[in-house]
Kinemage of the C-alpha trace (Angstrom):
@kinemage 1
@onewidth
@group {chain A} dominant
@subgroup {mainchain}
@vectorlist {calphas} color= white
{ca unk a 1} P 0.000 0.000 0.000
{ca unk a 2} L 1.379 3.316 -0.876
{ca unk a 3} L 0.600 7.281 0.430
{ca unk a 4} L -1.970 9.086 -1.589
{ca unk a 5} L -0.089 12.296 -0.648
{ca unk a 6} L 3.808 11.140 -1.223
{ca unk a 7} L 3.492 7.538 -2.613
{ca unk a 8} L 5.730 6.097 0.326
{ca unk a 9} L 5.687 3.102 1.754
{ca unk a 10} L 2.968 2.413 4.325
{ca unk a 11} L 3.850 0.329 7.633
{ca unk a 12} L 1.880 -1.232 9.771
{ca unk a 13} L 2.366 0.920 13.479
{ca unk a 14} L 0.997 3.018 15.999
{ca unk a 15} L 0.250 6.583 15.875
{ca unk a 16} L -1.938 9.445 18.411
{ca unk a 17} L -5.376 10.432 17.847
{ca unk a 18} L -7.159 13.403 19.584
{ca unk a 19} L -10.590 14.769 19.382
{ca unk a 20} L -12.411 17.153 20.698
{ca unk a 21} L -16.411 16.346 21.276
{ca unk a 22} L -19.168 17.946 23.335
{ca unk a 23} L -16.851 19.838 26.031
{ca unk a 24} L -14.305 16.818 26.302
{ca unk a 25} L -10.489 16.368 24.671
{ca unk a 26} L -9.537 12.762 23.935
{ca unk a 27} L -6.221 12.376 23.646
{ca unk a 28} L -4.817 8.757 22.528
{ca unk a 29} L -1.647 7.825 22.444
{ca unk a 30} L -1.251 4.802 20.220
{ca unk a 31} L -4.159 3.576 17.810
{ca unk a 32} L -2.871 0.478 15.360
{ca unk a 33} L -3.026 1.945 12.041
{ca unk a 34} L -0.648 2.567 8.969
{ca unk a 35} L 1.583 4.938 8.633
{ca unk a 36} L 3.712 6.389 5.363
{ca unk a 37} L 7.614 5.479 6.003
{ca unk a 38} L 8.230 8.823 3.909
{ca unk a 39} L 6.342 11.826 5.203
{ca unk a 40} L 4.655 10.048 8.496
{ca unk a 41} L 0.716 10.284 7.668
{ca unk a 42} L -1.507 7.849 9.178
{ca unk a 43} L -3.955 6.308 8.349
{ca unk a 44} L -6.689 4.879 10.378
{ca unk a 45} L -8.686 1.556 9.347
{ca unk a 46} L -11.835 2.400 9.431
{ca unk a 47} L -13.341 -1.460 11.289
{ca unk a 48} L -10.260 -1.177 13.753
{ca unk a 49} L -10.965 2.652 14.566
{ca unk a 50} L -14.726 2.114 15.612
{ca unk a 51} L -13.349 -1.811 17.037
{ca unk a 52} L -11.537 0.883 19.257
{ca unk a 53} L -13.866 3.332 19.872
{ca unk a 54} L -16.278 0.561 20.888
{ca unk a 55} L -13.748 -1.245 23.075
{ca unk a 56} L -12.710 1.988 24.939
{ca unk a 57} L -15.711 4.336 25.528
{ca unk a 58} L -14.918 6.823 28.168
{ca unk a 59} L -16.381 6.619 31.497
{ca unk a 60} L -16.857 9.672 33.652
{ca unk a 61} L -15.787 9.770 36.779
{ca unk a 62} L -16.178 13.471 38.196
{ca unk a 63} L -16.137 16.858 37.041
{ca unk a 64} L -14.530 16.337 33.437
{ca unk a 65} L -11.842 13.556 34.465
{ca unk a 66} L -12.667 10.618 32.539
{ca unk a 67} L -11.167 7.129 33.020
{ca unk a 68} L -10.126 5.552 29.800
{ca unk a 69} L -9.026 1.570 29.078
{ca unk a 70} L -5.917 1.069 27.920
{ca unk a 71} L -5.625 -0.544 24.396
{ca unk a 72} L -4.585 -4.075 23.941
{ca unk a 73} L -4.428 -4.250 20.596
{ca unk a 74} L -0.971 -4.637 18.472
């Protein structure tokens, strides 16, 4: 599989996601996804991203502190 912006190489790795939804920052620090060898784009898989999502919904706790699963994927 190549980039569609640079035509590297893609690898099969880890990379951070963050989103911001409703009053709340998610911060991620390792989703499995590809990314280019050449200029570092990722790519998420769409199946594994919502496998993720699913697997890891945030519960809250108090106050805006939210307690997050760690993956255990890859």
């Amino acid at each position: 599989m190549n980039c569609i912006y640079c035509q590297g190489k893609m690898l099969r790795m880890t990379a951070p996601f963050h989103i911001d939804r409703k009053g709340y920052h998610l911060l991620f620090d390792a989703i499995p996804d590809w990314v280019c060898s050449q200029c570092g784009k990722a790519y998420f898989s769409v199946q594994e991203f919502q496998t993720f999502i699913s697997k890891h919904t945030p519960t809250p706790l108090k106050r805006g502190i939210m307690k997050i699963p760690a993956w255990e994927g890859i």
